[in-house]
C-alpha positions as CSV (number, residue, x, y, z in Angstrom):
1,X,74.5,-135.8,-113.8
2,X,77.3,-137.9,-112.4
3,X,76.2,-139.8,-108.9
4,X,79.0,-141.4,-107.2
5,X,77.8,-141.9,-103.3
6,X,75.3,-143.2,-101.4
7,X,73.8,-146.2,-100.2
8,X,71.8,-148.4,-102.2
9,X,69.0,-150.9,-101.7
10,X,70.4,-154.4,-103.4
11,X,67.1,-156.5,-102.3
12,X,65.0,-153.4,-103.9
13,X,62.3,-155.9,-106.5
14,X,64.5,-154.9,-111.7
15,X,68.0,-157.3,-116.9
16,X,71.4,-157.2,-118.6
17,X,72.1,-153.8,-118.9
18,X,74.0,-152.1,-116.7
19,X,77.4,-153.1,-115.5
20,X,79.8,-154.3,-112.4
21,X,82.7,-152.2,-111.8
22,X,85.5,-152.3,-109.8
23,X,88.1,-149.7,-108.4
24,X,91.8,-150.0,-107.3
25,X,91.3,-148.0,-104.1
26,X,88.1,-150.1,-102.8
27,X,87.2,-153.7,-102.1
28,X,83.6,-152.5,-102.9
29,X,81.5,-153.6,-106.0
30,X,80.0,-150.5,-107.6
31,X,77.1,-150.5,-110.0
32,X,77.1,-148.5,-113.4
33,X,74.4,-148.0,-115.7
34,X,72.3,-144.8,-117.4
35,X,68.8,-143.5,-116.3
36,X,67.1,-140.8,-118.4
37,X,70.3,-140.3,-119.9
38,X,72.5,-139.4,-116.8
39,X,75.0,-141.8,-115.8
40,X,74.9,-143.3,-112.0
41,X,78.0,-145.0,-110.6
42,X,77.2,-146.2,-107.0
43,X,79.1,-148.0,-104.4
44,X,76.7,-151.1,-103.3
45,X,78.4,-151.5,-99.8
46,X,79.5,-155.2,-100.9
47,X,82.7,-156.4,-100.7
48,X,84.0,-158.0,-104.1
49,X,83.5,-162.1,-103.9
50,X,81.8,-164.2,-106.4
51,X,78.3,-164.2,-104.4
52,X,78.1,-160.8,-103.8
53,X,78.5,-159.9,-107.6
54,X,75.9,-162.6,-108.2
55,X,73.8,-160.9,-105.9
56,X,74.7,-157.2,-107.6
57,X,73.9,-158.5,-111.3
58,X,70.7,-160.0,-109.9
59,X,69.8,-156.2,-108.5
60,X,71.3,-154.5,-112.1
61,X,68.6,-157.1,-113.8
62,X,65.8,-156.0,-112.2
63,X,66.8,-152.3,-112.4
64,X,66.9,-152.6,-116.1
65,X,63.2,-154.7,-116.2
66,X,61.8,-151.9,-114.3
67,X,63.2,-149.2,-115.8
68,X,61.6,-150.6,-118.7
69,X,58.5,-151.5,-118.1
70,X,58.0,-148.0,-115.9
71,X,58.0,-148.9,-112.2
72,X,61.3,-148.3,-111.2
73,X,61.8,-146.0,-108.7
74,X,65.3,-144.3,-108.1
75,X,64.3,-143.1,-104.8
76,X,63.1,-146.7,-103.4
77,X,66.5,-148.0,-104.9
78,X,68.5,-145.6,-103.3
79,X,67.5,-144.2,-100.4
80,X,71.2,-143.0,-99.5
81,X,71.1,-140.5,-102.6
82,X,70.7,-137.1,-101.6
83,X,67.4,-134.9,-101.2
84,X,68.0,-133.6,-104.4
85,X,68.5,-136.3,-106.3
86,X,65.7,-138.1,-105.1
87,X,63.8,-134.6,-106.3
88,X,65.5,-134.5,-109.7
89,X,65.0,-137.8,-110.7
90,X,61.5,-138.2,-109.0
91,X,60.3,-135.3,-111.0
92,X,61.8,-136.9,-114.4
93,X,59.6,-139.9,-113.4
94,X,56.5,-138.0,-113.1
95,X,56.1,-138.1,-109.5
96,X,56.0,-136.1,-106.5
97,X,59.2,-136.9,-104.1
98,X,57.4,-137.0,-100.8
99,X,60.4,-138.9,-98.5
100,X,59.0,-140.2,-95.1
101,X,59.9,-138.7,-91.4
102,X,62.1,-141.5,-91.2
103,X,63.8,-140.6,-94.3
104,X,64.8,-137.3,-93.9
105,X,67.8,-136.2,-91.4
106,X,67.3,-132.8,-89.3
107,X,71.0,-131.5,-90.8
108,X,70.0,-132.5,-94.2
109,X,66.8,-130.1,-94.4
110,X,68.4,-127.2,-92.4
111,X,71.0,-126.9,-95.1
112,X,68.1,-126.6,-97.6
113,X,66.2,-124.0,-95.2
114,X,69.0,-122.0,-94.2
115,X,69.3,-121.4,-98.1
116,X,65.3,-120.6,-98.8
117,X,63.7,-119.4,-96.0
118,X,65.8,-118.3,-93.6
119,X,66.7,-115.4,-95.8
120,X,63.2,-114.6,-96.1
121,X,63.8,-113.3,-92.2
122,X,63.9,-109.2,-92.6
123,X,64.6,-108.3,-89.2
124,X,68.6,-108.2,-88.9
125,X,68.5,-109.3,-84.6
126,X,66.1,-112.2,-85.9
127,X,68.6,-113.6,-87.9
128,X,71.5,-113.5,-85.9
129,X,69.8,-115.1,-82.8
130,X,68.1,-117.8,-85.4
131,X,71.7,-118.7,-86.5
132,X,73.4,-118.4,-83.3
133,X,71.1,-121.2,-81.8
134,X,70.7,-123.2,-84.9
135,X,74.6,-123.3,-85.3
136,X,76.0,-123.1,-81.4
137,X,72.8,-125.2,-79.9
138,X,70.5,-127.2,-82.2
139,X,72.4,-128.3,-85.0
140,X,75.5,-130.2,-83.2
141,X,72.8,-132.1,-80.9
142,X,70.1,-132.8,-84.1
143,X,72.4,-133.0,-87.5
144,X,72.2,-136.8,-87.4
145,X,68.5,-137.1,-86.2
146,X,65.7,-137.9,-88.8
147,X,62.9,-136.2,-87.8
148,X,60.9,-139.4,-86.5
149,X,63.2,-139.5,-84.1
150,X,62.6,-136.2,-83.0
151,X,59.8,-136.5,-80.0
152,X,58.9,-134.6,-76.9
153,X,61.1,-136.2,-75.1
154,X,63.9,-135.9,-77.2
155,X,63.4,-131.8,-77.1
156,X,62.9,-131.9,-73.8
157,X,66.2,-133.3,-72.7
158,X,67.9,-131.4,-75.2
159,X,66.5,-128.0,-73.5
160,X,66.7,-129.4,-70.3
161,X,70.8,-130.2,-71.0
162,X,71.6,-126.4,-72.0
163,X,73.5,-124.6,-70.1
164,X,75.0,-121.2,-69.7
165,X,78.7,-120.5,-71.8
166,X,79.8,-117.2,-71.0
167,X,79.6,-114.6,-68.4
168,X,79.3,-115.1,-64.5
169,X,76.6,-117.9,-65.1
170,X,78.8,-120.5,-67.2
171,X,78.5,-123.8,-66.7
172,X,74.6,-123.0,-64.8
173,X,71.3,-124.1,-66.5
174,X,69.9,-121.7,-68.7
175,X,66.9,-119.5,-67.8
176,X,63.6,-121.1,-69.0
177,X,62.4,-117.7,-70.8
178,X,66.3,-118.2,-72.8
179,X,65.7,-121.9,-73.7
180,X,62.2,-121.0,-75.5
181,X,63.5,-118.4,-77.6
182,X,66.2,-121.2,-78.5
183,X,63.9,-123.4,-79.2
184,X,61.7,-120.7,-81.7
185,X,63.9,-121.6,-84.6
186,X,63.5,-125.1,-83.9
187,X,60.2,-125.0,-84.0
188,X,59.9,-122.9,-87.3
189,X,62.0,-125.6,-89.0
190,X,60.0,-128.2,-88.0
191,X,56.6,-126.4,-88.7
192,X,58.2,-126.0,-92.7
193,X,59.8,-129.5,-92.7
194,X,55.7,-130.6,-92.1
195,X,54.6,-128.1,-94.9
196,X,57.1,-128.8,-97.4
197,X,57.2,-132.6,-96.9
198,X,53.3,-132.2,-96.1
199,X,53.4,-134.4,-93.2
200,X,50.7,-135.2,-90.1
201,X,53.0,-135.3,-87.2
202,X,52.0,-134.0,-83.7
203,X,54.4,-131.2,-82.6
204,X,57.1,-132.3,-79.7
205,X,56.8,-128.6,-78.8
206,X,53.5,-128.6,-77.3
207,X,53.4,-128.0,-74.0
208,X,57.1,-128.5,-73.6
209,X,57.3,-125.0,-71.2
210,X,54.8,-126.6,-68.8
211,X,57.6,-129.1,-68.3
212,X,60.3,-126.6,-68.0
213,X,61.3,-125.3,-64.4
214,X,59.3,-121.7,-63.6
215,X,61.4,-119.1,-63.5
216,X,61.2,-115.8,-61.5
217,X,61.0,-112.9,-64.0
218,X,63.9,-110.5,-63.1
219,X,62.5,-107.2,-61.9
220,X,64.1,-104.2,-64.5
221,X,66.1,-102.1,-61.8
222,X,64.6,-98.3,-61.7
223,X,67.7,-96.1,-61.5
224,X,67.5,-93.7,-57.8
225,X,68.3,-90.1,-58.4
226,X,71.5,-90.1,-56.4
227,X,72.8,-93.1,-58.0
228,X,71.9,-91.1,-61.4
229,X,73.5,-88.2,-60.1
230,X,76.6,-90.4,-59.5
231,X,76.6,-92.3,-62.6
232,X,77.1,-89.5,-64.6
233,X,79.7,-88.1,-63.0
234,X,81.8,-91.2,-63.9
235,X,80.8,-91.3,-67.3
236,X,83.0,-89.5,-69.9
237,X,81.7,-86.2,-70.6
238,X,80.7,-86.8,-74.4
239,X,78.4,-89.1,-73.4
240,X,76.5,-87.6,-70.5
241,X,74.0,-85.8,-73.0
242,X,73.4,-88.8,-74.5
243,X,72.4,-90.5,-71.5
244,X,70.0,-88.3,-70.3
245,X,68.7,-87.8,-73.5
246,X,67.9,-91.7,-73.1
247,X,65.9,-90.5,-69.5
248,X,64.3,-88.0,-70.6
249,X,62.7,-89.8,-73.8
250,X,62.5,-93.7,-73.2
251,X,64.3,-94.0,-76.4
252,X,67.1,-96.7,-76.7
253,X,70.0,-96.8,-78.1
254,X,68.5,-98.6,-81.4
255,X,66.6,-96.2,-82.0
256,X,68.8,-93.3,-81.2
257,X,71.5,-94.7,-83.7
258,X,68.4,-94.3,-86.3
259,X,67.7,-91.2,-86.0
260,X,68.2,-88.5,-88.4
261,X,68.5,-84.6,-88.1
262,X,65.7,-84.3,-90.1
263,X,63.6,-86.5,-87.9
264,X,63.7,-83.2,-85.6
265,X,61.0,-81.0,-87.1
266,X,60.7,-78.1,-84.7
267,X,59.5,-78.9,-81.2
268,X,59.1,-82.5,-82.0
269,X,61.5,-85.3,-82.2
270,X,59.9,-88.4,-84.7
271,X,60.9,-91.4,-84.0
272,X,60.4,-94.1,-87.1
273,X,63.7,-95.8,-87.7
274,X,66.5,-97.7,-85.9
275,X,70.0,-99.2,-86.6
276,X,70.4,-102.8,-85.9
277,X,73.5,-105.1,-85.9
278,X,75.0,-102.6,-89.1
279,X,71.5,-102.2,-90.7
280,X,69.1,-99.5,-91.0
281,X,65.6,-100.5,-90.5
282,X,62.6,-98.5,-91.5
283,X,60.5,-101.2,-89.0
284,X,60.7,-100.6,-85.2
285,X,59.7,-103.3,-82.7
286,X,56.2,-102.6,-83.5
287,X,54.0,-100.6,-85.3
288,X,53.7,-98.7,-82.1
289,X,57.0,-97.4,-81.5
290,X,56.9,-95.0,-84.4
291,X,56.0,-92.0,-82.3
292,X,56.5,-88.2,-81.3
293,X,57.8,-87.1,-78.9
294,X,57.8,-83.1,-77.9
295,X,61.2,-81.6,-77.0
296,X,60.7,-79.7,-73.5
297,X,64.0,-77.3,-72.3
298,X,65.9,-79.8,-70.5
299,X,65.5,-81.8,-73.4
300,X,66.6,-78.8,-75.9
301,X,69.5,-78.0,-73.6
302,X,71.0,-81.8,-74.8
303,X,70.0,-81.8,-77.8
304,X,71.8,-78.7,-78.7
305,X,75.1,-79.8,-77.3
306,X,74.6,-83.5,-79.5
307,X,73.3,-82.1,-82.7
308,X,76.6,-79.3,-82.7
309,X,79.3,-81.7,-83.0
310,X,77.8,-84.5,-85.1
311,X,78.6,-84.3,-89.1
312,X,76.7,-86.3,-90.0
313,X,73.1,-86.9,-91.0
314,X,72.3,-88.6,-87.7
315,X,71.9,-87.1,-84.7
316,X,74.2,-89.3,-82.4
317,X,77.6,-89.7,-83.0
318,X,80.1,-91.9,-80.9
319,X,83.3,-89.6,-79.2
320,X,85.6,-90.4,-82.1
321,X,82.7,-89.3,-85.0
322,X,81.8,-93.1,-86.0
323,X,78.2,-93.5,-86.5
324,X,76.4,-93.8,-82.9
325,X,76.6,-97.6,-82.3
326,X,74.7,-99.3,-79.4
327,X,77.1,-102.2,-78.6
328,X,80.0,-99.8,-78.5
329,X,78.1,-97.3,-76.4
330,X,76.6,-100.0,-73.8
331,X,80.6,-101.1,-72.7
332,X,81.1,-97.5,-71.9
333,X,77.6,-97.8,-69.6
334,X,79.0,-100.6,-68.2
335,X,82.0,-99.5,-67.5
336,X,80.7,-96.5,-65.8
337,X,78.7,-98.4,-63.6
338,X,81.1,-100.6,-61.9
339,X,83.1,-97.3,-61.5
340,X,80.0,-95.3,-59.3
341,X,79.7,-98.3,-57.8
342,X,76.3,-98.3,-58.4
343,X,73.4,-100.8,-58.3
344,X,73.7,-102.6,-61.6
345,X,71.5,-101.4,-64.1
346,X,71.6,-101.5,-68.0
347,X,71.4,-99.0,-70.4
348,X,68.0,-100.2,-70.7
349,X,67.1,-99.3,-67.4
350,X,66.8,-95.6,-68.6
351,X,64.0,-96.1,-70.8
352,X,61.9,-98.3,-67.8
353,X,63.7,-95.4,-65.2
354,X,61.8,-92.4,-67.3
355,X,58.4,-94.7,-67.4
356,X,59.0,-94.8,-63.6
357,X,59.8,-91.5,-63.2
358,X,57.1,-90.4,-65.1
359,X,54.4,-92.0,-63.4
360,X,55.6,-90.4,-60.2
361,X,55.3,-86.9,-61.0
362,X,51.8,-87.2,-62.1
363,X,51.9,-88.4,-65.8
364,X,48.4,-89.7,-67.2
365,X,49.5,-93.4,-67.9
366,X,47.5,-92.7,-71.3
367,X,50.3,-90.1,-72.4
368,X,52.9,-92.5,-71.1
369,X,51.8,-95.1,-73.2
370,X,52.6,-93.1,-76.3
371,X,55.4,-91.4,-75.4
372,X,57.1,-95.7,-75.0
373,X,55.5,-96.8,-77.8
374,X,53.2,-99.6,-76.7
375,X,50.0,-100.8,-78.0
376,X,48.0,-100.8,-74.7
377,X,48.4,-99.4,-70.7
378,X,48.4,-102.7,-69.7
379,X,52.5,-103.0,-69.9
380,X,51.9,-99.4,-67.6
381,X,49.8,-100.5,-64.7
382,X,51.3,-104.0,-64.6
383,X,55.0,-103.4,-65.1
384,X,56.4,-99.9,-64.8
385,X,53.7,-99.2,-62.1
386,X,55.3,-101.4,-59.6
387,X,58.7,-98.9,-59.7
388,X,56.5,-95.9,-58.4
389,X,57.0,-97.3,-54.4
390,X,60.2,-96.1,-52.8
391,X,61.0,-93.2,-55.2
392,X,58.3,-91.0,-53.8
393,X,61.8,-89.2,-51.6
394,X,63.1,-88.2,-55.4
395,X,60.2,-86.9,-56.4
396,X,61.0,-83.5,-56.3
397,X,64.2,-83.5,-57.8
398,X,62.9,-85.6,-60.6
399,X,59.9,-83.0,-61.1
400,X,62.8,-80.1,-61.7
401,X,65.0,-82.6,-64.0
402,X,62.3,-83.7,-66.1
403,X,61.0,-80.2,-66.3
404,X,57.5,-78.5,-66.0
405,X,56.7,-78.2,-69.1
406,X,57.4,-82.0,-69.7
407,X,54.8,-82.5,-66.6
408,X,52.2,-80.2,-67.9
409,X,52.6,-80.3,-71.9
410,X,51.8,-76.6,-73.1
411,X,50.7,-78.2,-76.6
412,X,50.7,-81.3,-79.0
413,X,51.3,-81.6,-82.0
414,X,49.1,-84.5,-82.4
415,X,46.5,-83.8,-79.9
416,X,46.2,-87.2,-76.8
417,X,43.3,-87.0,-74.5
418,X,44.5,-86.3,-71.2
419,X,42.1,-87.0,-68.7
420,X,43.9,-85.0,-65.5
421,X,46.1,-82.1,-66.0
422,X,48.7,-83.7,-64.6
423,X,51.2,-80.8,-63.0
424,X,47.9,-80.4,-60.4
425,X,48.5,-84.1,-59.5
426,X,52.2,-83.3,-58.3
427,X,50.8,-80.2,-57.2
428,X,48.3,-81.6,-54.8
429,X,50.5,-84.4,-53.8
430,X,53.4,-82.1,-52.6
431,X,50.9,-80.0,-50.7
432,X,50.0,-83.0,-49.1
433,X,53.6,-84.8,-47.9
């Protein structure tokens, strides 16, 4: 194991072994001598004059006594050798390599992470974001930074500095909510930089988002009836099954590029797969999204017309027979937005516009809880709730869209307890307006 870089430390406490050399393209003086049988050749730094090779014999001297005599230390000698040389040739002396804050750059150890545990990641969307932000955001601010240096105040004026770089926003400070999930893979580098090294350092993240500007949360727009209406009559034909298939489920596109003609078993549509950035995942979002949901007419009536021209062994397809894709399909949204003319909404906005929708004809929030796919009602009452007010004028239209028998469920495969029948809710409530 040839070294040939790094700094070295001359006034570091070991005799005539070992020898001077000197190199036609430097002024330096290099050392050159053999520890457990690998060869070092090091620059010292010095320029060549007769002191400083005095001074450079005087350091191979006591090199050579302490190699001898077993208390030399290649790490204390050079601390400018890599990480893994201070490893390789700490473990040859016996020892645990256990470098200081101080001694250990923030660039250095990501190389080393990004290599063991960041692979470890299994969720495709986790790893793009991780690297995105380590690469575009952290790194170029923290390459150079031991990880003493890195403090609470030091993250906090980083995330304070980051701004937008794209869209109608560039150049403007980022939201709060989108610095913290920047700073998630910082933290989880730090957190193994502490195991691995097994340091007692206190955390510059705590409490960092108390210090971080409050943010409003945006409100997720609930899509009107009309401006449905009109949406998909400027959307190209293929793909106006596909988006009301998305109302009329909750499902996104993820999850619709996942799913497989024989996920469809009869009346019911299971949902237990997605396809993320190129990768089938066997994993949703959470345990809880795996569900079933029960295919009433109006639902049938789009399913048909999608399951007839697809090839394939998924269900969606995009117009040209490519696998359904959810970035491709979410520019042709877009772009049939801004040609209704439209409030903005996302092709997200279906799945929190059939939670709303649902709610208003009567739905028992317990049903609705697992027809989404969350753990609890508590995302019901506190988020999707607050769309009811101001729709109550689509309400019958919405009724006939969704369809009866999606209001008052004639069976279940895997029986919920309803606690209202819920088509008497509507019932009484149109009798009533």
């Amino acid at each position: 194991m040839k070294i040939k870089k790094g700094t070295i430390s001359i006034d570091t406490p070991v005799r005539g072994a070992g020898s001077i050399k000197r190199r036609k393209e430097s002024k330096k003086l290099y050392v050159d001598f053999y520890y457990f049988g690998q060869r070092i050749t090091r620059s010292t730094e010095l320029d060549d004059t007769p002191a400083n090779e005095r001074r450079v014999r005087d350091f191979l001297d006591r090199i050579h006594q302490r190699i001898e005599d077993g208390t030399f230390r290649f790490a204390d000698a050079f601390p400018g050798a890599s990480e893994q040389e201070k490893t390789y040739f700490t473990m040859l002396e016996g020892r645990e390599y256990r470098p200081e804050p101080h001694q250990v750059l923030f660039g250095e150890y990501v190389k080393e992470w990004m290599e063991t545990i960041f692979p470890s990641f299994s969720s495709p969307t986790k790893r793009k974001d991780y690297r995105e932000a380590i690469e575009t955001k952290i790194l170029p601010h923290f390459k150079n930074v031991s990880f003493y240096q890195i403090t609470s105040t030091t993250v906090f004026k980083f995330t304070d500095s980051l701004l937008c770089t794209r869209g109608e926003n560039k150049g403007n400070p980022l939201s709060t909510a989108r610095k913290m999930n920047i700073l998630m893979p910082f933290r989880a580098i730090w957190n193994d930089a502490c195991d691995h090294y097994r340091w007692v350092l206190k955390s510059p993240f705590d409490n960092l988002k108390k210090r971080l500007p409050k943010t409003e949360k945006k409100e997720h727009v609930v899509i009107r009836f009309d401006e449905w209406l009109r949406f998909l009559d400027h959307l190209p034909s293929f793909y106006q099954p596909v988006a009301e298939f998305m109302i009329l489920t909750g499902m996104i596109p993820s999850e619709m590029a996942g799913l497989k003609k024989e996920d469809i078993d009869g009346a019911y549509i299971n949902v237990k797969s997605s396809f993320v950035l190129g990768q089938d995942k066997q994993s949703l979002k959470t345990a809880f999204r795996k569900r079933q949901i029960f295919i009433t007419n109006a639902l049938r009536e789009r399913l048909d017309v999608i399951l007839k021209r697809s090839a394939s062994p998924y269900a969606f397809t995009m117009e040209d027979g490519a696998r359904f894709n959810s970035s491709r399909f979410c520019k042709v949204w877009k772009k049939a937005v801004g040609a209704a003319g439209i409030t903005y909404v996302t092709s997200y906005s279906a799945r929190h516009s059939f939670a709303a929708w649902s709610l208003l004809v009567g739905i028992n929030p317990l049903r609705l809880v697992k027809l989404m796919g969350h753990a609890s009602k508590q995302m019901v009452y506190e988020v999707y709730g607050n769309y009811v007010e101001g729709l109550e004028e689509d309400v019958e239209r919405i009724f006939d869209y969704l369809g009866r028998d999606f209001v008052i469920p004639q069976k279940s495969k895997s029986p919920i307890p309803f606690g209202d029948r819920t088509g008497d809710s509507f019932e009484r409530f149109a009798l009533t307006t």
